[in-house]
C-alpha positions as CSV (number, residue, x, y, z in Angstrom):
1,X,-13.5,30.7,-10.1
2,X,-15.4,27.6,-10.2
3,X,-12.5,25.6,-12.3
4,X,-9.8,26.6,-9.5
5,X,-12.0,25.0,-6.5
6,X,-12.8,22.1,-9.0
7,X,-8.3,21.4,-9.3
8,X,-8.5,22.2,-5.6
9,X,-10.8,19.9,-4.6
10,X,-9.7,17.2,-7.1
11,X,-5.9,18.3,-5.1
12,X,-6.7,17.6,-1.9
13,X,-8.7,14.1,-2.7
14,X,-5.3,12.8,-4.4
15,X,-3.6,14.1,-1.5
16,X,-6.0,11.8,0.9
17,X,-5.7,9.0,-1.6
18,X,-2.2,9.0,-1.7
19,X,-1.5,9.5,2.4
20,X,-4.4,6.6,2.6
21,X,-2.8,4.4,0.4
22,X,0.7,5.1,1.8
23,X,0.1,4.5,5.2
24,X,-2.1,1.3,4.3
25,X,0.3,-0.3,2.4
26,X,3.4,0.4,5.3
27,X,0.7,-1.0,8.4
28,X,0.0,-3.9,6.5
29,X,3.9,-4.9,5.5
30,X,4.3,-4.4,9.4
31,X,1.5,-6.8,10.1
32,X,2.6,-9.2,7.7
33,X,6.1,-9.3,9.4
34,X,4.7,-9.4,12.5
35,X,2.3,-12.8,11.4
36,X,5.3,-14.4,10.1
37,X,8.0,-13.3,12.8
38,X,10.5,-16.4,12.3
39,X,11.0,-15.5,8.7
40,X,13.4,-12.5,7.8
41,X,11.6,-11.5,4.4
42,X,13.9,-9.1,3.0
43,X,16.6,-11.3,3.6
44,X,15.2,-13.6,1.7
45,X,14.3,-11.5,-1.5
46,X,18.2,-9.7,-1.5
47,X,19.0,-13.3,-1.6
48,X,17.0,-13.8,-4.6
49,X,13.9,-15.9,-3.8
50,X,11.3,-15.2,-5.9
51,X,8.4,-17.0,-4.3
52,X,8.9,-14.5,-1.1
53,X,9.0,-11.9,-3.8
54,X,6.1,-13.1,-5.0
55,X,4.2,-13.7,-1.8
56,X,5.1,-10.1,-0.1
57,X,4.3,-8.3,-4.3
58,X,0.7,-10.2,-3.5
59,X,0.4,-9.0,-0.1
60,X,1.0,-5.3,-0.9
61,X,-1.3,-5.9,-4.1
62,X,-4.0,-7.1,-1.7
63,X,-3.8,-3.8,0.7
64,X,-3.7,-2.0,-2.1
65,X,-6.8,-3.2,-3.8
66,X,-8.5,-2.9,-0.3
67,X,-7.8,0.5,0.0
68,X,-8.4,1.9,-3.2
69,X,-12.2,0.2,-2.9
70,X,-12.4,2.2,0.3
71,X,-11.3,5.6,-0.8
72,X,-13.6,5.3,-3.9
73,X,-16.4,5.0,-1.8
């Protein structure tokens, strides 16, 4: 019985992680777009430019590294 609350347990933190991380990454896109309003981002990537690609891949990097250190803790 110990092994089945052991998965459980183990379930529900990958469940957190993944809402946590999830909902981090989608705020901070949001507030990116909001600090750089005159810029249409997507537009810009379907159009190919790779240094917006570049800058928004290093952006969700960042939230992601911020919020991993905060759900290991």
């Amino acid at each position: 019985m110990n092994i089945f609350w052991a998965y459980l347990i183990t379930f529900g933190w990958a469940l957190v992680g993944s809402v946590s991380m999830g909902a981090g990454i989608i705020l901070g896109i949001k507030m990116f777009e909001l600090s750089t309003r005159d810029v249409n981002e997507w537009e810009l990537i379907k159009n190919g430019n790779m240094a917006m690609a570049l800058v928004l891949a290093s952006v969700i990097l960042g939230i992601a590294f911020v919020v991993g250190s905060a759900i290991q803790q």
